[in-house]
C-alpha positions as CSV (number, residue, x, y, z in Angstrom):
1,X,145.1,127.0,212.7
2,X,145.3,123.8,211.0
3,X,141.7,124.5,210.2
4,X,142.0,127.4,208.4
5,X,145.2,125.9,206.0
6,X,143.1,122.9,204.8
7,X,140.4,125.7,204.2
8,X,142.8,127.5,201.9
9,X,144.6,124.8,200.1
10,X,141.3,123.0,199.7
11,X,139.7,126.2,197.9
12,X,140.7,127.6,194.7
13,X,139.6,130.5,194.0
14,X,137.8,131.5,190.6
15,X,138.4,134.5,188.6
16,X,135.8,136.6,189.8
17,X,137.0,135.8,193.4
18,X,140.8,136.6,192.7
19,X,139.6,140.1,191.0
20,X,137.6,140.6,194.0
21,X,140.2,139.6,196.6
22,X,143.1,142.2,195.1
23,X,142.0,144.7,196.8
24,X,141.9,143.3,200.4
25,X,145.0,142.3,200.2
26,X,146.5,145.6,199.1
27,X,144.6,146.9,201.8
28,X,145.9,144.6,204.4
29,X,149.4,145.5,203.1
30,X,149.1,148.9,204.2
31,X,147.2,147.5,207.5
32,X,149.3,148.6,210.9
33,X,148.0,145.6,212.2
34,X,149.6,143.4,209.6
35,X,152.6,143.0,212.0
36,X,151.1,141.8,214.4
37,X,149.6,138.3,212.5
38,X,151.0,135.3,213.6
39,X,153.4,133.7,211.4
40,X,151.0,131.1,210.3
41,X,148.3,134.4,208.9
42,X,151.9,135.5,207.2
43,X,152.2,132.3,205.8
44,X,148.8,132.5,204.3
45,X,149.3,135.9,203.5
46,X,151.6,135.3,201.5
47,X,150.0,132.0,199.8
48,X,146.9,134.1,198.6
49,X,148.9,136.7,196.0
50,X,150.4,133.9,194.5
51,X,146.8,132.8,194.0
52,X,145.4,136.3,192.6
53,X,148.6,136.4,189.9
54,X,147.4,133.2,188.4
55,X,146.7,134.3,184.2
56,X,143.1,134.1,183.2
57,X,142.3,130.9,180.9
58,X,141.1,131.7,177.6
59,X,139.5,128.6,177.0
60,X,137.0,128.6,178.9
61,X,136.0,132.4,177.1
62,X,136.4,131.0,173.9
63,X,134.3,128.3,174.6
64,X,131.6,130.6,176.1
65,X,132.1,132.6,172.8
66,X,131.6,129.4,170.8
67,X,128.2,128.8,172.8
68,X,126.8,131.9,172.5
69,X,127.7,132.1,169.1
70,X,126.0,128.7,168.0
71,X,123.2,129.9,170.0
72,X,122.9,132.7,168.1
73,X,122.9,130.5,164.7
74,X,121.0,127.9,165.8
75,X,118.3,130.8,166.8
76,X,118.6,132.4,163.5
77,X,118.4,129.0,161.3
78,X,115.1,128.0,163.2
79,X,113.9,131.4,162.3
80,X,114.9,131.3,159.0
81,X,113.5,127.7,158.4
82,X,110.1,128.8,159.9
83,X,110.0,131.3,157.3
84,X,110.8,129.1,154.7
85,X,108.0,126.7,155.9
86,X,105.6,129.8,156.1
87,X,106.5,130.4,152.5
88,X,106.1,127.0,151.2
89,X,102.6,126.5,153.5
90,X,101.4,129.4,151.8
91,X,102.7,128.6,148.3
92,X,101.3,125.1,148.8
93,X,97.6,126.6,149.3
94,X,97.9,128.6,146.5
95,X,98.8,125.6,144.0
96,X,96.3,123.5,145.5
97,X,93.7,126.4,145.0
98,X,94.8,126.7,141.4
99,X,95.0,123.3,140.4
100,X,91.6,122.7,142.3
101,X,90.5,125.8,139.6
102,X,91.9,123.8,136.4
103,X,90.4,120.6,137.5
104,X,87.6,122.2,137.7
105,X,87.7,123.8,133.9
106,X,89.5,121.0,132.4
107,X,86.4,118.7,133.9
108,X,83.5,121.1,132.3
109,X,83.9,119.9,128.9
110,X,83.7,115.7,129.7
111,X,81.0,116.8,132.1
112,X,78.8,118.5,129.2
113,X,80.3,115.5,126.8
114,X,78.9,112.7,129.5
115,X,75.1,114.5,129.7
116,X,75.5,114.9,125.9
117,X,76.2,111.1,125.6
118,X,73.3,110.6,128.2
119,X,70.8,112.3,126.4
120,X,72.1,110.6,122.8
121,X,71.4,107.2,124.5
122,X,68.3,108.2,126.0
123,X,66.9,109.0,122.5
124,X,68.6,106.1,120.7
125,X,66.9,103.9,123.4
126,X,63.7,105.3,122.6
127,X,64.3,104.7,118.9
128,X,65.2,101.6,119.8
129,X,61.8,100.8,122.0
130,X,59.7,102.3,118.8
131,X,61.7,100.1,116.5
132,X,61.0,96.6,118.5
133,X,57.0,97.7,118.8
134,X,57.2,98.1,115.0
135,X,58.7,94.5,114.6
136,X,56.8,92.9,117.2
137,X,53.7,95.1,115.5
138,X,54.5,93.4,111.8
139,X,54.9,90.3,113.4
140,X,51.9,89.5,114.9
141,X,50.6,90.8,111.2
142,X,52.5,88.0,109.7
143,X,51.8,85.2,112.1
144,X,48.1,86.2,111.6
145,X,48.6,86.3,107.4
146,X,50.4,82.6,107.7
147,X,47.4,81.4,110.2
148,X,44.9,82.5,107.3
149,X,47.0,81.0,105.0
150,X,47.4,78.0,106.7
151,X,43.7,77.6,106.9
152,X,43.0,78.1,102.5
153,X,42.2,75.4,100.2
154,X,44.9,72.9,99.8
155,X,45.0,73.7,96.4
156,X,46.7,77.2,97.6
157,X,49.9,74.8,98.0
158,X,49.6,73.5,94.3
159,X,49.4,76.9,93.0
160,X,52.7,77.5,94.5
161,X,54.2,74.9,93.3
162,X,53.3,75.5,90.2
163,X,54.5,79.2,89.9
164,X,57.8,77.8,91.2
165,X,57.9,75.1,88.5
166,X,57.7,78.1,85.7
167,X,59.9,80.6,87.3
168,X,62.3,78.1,87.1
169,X,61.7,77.1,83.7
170,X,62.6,80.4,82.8
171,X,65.7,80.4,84.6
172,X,66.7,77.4,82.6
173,X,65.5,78.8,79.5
174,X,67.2,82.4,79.6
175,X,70.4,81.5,81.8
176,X,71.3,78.2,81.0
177,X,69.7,78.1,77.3
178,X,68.1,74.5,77.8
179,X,64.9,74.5,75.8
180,X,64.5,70.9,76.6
181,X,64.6,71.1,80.4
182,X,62.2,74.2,80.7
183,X,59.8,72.7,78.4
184,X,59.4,69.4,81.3
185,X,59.0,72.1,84.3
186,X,56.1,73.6,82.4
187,X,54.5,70.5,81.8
188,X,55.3,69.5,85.7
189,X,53.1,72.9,86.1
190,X,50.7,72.0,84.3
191,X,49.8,68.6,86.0
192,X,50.1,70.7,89.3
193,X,47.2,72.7,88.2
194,X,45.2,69.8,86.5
195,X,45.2,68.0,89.6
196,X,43.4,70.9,91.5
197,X,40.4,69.8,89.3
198,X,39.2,73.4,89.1
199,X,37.0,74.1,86.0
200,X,37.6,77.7,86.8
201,X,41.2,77.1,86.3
202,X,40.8,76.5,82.2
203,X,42.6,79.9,81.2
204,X,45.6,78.9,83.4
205,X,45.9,75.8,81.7
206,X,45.6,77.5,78.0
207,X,48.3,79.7,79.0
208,X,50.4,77.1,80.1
209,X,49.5,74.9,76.9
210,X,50.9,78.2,74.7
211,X,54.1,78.6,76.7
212,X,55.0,74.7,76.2
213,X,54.2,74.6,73.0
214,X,56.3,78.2,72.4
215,X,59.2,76.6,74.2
216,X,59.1,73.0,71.9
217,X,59.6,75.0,69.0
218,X,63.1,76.4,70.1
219,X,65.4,73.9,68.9
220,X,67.9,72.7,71.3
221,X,71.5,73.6,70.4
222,X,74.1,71.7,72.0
223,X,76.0,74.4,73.3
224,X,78.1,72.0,76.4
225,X,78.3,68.9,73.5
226,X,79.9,71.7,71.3
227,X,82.2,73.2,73.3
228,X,83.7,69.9,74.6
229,X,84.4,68.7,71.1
230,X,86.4,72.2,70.6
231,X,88.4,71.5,73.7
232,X,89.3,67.8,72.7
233,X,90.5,69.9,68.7
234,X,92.4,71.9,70.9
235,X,94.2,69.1,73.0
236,X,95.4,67.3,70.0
237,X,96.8,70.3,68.2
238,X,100.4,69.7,69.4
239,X,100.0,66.2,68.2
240,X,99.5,67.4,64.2
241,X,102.5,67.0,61.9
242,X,103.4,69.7,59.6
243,X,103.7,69.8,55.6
244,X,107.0,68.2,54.4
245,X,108.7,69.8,51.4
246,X,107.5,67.2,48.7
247,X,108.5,67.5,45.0
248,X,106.2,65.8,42.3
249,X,108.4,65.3,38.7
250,X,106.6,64.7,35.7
251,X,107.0,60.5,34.1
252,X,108.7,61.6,30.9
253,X,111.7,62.9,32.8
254,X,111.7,59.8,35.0
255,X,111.3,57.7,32.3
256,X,114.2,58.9,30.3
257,X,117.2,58.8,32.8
258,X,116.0,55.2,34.0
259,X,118.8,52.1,32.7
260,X,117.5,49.2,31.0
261,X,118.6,45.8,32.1
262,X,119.4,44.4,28.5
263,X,122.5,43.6,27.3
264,X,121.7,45.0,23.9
265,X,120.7,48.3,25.5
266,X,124.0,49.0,26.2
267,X,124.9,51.8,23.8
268,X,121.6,54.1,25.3
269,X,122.4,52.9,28.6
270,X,125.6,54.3,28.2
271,X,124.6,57.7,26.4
272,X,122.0,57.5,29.3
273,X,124.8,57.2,31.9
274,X,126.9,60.0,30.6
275,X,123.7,62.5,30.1
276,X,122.8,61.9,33.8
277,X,126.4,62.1,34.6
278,X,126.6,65.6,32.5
279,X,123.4,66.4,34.5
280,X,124.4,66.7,37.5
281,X,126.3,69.7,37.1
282,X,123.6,71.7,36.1
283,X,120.2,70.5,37.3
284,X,116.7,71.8,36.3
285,X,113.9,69.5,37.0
286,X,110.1,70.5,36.1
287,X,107.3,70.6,39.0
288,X,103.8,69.5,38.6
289,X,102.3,70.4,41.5
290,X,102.3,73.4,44.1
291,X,104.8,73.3,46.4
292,X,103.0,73.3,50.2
293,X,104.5,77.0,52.5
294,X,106.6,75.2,54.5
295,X,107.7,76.7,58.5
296,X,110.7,76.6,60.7
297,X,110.2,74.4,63.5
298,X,110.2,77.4,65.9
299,X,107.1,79.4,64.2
300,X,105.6,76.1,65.2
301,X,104.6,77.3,68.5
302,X,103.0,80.3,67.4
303,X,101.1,78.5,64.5
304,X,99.6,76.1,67.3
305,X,98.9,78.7,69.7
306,X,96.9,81.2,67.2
307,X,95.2,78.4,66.0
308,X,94.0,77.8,69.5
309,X,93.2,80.8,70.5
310,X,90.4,80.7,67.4
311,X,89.2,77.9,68.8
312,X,88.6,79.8,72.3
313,X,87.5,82.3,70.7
314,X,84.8,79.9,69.2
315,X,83.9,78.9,72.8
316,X,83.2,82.5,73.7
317,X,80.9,83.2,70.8
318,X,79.1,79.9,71.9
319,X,78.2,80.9,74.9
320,X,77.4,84.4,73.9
321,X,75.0,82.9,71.0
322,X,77.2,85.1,68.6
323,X,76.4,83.2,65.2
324,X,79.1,85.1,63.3
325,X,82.0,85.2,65.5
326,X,81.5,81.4,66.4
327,X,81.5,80.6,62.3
328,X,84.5,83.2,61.3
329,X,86.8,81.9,64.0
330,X,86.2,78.0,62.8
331,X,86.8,78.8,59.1
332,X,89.9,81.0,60.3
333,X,91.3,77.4,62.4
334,X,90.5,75.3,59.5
335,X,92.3,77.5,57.1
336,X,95.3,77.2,58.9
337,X,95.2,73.4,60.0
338,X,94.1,73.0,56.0
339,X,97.2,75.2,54.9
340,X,100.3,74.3,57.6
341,X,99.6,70.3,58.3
342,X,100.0,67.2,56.9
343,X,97.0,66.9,54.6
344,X,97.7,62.7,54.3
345,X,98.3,62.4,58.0
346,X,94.7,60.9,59.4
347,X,94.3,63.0,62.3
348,X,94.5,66.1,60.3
349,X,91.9,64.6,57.8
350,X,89.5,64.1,61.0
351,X,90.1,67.6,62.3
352,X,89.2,68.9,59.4
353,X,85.9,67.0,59.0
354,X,84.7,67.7,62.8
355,X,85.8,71.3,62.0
356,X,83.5,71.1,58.7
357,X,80.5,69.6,60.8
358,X,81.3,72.4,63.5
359,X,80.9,75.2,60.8
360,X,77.3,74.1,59.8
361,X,76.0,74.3,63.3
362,X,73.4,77.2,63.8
363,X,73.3,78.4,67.2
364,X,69.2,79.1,67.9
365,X,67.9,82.3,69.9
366,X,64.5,82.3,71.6
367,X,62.4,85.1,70.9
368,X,60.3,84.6,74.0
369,X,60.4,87.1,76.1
370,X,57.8,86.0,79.1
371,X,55.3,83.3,79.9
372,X,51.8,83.8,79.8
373,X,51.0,81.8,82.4
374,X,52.9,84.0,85.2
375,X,50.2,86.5,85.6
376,X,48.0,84.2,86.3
377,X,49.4,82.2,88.8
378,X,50.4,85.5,90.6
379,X,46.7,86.0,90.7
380,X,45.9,82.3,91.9
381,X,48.7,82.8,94.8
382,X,47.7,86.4,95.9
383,X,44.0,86.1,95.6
384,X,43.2,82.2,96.2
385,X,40.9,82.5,91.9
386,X,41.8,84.0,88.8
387,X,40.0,87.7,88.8
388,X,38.2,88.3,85.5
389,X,38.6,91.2,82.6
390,X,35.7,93.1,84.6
391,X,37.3,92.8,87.9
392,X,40.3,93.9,86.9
C-alpha cells in the first residue's frame, strides 16, 4: 500500500493521460465493487479527480504554435531565398554572356587597328631597308670618287684653292663693295695657278689677268670711313648754338648821338643830350643787315632731331649706293645747320665744311657682273684640264 501512494504522488499525470483517465473513473463510480475498496483505494480514489480537473496550460500550445509557425517561415524564407539565388545565378550568366559579346565587338576595331599598324610598320621597315642600301649604295660611290681624287695631280688641290680665292673675291666685291680686297684674292688666284707651272694653263691666267685688271678700275669708295664721319656730325648736333637776335645800325646814326668830351662842346652835347632824351619816346633805328629766323628754345628739339634723321637717311642711301638720296639729304642737313646755328660759332663753321666735302663724294657702282675666270676653273676642278672650243 505504501507502494502504490509513492507511485501516485510521484507521477503526475499529462494531459493526454488525464483526458484518457476520465472515463475510468466515471466508470468505477458507477462500479458495485467500489464499496468494497479499502479505505486507502478510496483515498486514492479520491486524489486522482482532483488530478483530472487540473486546467490545461496554454503556454506550452502557444509555444508549440510559435514553433510551428517559425518553422513554417523559416521554410518559406529558404525557399524564397533559393529563388532569389536562382534568379540572380541566371541573371549573372546572362550579363557575363552579354558583356563577353561587347568585349568581343568593342575589341574588333583595335584588333583590325593593331594588324593595320602591323602592316604600316612592316612597309615602313622595308622603306626603311631600301633607303639605308641606297645610302650605303652612294656611299661607297663617294668613298671611291674621294680615293680617285685623292690619287690626281697635286695640282688638283691648287685649282681648288684658286676657285675659292675668286668666289670669294666676289663676295667681297658684290656684298661688302670692297674693290680693294677682291682685287688681292684674285691676284692670290693667280699665283695659285702660276705655281702649277702648266703651259696648258695660259687661258686661265689671261682670264684672271682681265678680271684684276676689271676690278682695279673700280674706284674704292669709302663707304665705312663715310658713314662714321656722319655719326660723329650727328653726335655733336646737340652741342651747336643757335642764331642770336643781332641788330647791325648804320655809323652815321651812331655817330651822331655819341657826347664829345670837350668843354667847348658843351652846347651840342647838350642839344645832343636832349635829342636822345626826346628819342627815347619814340624810337626808329635803321637795319643794315638781315635779321637771322630766330626759334623758341622748345622747336629746338625738333630742329635737331630732323636734322638728324637727314643724316640717317644719308647712311641708308650709302649703303644702298643711292647717289641722289645720299646728296639731297646732306644739302637738306646743311641748309638747316647753315640757316638755324651760329654761323661765328667754330663748330658750326667745321660742320659745315665736312658737310661740304661730304656732298662732293661720288659713291662708284661696278658694272661687272661675273668673272671670266670662273668657267674655267670649274673646268680645271671637274675635269683635272681646260677642255677646248672643239671639245666643248
Amino acid at each position: 500500500m505504501e507502494t502504490k501512494n509513492t507511485d501516485a504522488s510521484a507521477s503526475e499525470p499529462t494531459t493526454e493521460q488525464t483526458v484518457a483517465a476520465q472515463p475510468v473513473i466515471d466508470t468505477q463510480s458507477e462500479s458495485p465493487t467500489a464499496s468494497n475498496e479499502s479505505p486507502d483505494s478510496h483515498q486514492s480514489a479520491e486524489q486522482a479527480p482532483s488530478a483530472q480537473n487540473k486546467p490545461t496550460p496554454w503556454g506550452l500550445i502557444f509555444t508549440l504554435f510559435l514553433l510551428l509557425l517559425l518553422t513554417f517561415a523559416t521554410t518559406a524564407g529558404g525557399y524564397y531565398l533559393f529563388q532569389q539565388l536562382q534568379t540572380q545565378r541566371a541573371e549573372t550568366v546572362e550579363l557575363q554572356q552579354e558583356l563577353n559579346r561587347t568585349l568581343q565587338t568593342v575589341l574588333v576595331e583595335p584588333n583590325q587597328r593593331i594588324t593595320s599598324l602591323e602592316q604600316q610598320q612592316n612597309q615602313f621597315k622595308s622603306s626603311v631597308d631600301l633607303a639605308m642600301a641606297r645610302t650605303l649604295e652612294q656611299q661607297t660611290q663617294l668613298e671611291e670618287r674621294v680615293s680617285i681624287i685623292a690619287q690626281r695631280n697635286p695640282n688638283h688641290w691648287r685649282a681648288e684653292e684658286a676657285k675659292y680665292l675668286v668666289r670669294l673675291a666676289g663676295q667681297k666685291l658684290w656684298l661688302e663693295k670692297d674693290p680693294s680686297t677682291a682685287t688681292s684674292l684674285l691676284k692670290a688666284a693667280d699665283e695659285r695657278i702660276k705655281s702649277m707651272r702648266d703651259p696648258s694653263l695660259m687661258p686661265l691666267r689671261k682670264a684672271l689677268s682681265k678680271d684684276i685688271a676689271a676690278v682695279s678700275a673700280v674706284k674704292n669708295t669709302d663707304i665705312s670711313g663715310t658713314v662714321l664721319t656722319l655719326d660723329t656730325i650727328i653726335d655733336s648736333l646737340d652741342k651747336l648754338p643757335l642764331n642770336r637776335a643781332e641788330t647791325h645800325f648804320s655809323a652815321d646814326e651812331l655817330a651822331d648821338t655819341e657826347v664829345s668830351d670837350s668843354i667847348g662842346d658843351w652846347q651840342s652835347n647838350l642839344a645832343k643830350s636832349w635829342q636822345a632824351l626826346i628819342d627815347d619816346f619814340v624810337i626808329v633805328r635803321k637795319r643794315t643787315t638781315d635779321a637771322a629766323p630766330l626759334l623758341e628754345p622748345d622747336q629746338q628739339w625738333y630742329l635737331v632731331e630732323n636734322t638728324r634723321n637727314k643724316l640717317l637717311q644719308a647712311q641708308l642711301a650709302l649703303y644702298r649706293q643711292d647717289q641722289v638720296n645720299y646728296r639731297n639729304s646732306i644739302k637738306l642737313a646743311r641748309k638747316w645747320i647753315y640757316q638755324y646755328f651760329d654761323l661765328k660759332d667754330q663748330l658750326t663753321i667745321d660742320t659745315l665744311a665736312t658737310l661740304d666735302a661730304l656732298e662732293t663724294l661720288k659713291i662708284q657702282t661696278t658694272s661687272i657682273d661675273r668673272f671670266e675666270a670662273s668657267n674655267l676653273l670649274n673646268q680645271l676642278v671637274t675635269y683635272g684640264n681646260l677642255m677646248t672650243e672643239e671639245t666643248q
